[in-house]
C-alpha positions as CSV (number, residue, x, y, z in Angstrom):
1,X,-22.9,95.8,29.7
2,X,-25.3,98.0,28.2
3,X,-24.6,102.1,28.0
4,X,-27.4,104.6,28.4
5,X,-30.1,101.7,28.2
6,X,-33.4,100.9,29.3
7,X,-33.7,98.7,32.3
8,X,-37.3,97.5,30.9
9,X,-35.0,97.0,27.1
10,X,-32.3,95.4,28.9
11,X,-35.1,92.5,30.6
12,X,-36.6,92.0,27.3
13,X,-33.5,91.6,25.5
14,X,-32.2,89.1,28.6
15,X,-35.1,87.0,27.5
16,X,-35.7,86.8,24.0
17,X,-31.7,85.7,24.0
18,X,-32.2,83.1,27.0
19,X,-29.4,84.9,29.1
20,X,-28.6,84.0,32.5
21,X,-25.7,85.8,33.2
22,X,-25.8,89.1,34.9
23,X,-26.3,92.5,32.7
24,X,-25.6,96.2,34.2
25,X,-26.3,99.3,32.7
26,X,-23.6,102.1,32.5
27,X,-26.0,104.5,32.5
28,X,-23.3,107.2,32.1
29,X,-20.9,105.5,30.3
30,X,-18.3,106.3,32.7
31,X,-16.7,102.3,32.3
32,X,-17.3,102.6,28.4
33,X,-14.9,105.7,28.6
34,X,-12.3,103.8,30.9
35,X,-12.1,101.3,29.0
36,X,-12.3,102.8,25.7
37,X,-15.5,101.3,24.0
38,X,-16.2,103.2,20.9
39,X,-18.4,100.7,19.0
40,X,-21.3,98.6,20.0
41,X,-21.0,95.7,20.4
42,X,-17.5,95.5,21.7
43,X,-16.4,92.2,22.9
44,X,-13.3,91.7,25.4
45,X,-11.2,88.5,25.4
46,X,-10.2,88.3,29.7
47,X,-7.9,85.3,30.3
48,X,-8.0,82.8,33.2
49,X,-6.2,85.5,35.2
50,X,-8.5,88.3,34.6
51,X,-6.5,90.4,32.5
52,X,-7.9,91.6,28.7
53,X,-6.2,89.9,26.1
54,X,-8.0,91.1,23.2
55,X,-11.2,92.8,22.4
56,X,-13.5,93.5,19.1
57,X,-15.7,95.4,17.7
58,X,-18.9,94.7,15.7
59,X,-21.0,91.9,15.3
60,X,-19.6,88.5,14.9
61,X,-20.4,85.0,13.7
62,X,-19.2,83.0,17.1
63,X,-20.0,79.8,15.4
64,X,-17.6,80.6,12.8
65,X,-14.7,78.0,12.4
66,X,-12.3,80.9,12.8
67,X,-14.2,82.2,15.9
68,X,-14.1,78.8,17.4
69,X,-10.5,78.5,16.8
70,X,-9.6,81.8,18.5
71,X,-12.0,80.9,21.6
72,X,-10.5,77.2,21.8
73,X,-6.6,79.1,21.5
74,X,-7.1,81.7,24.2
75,X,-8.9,78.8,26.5
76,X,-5.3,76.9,25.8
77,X,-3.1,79.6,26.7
78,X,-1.2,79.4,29.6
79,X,-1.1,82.4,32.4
């Protein structure tokens, strides 16, 4: 989700980054308020039942071996 961007930004970003997932624009941050984003990026664990596990903030290395080992231990967990 991007806050108080560009639509034009947001296509350009969309593909220089190959995504094909769907991006919104909270154009008054009204859902970065709810759910209390503060820093950009923030990234939110959801489990297999939809509810936030975890969340961070900043930039990270996903390829990381520590990364990959918290992705592969929340897709384990049981809901």
């Amino acid at each position: 989700m991007a806050i108080k961007e560009r639509e034009k930004d947001l296509g350009k970003y969309k593909s220089k980054f190959n995504i094909s997932s769907p991006l919104v624009i909270d154009d008054r941050a009204q859902v970065a308020n709810a759910y209390g984003v503060w820093a950009h990026p923030t990234t939110f664990f959801i489990n297999r039942g939809g509810r936030i596990v975890g969340r961070t903030f900043g930039g990270k290395d996903w390829t990381s071996e520590s990364m990959r080992n918290l992705i592969q231990h929340l897709l384990q967990e049981k809901i």
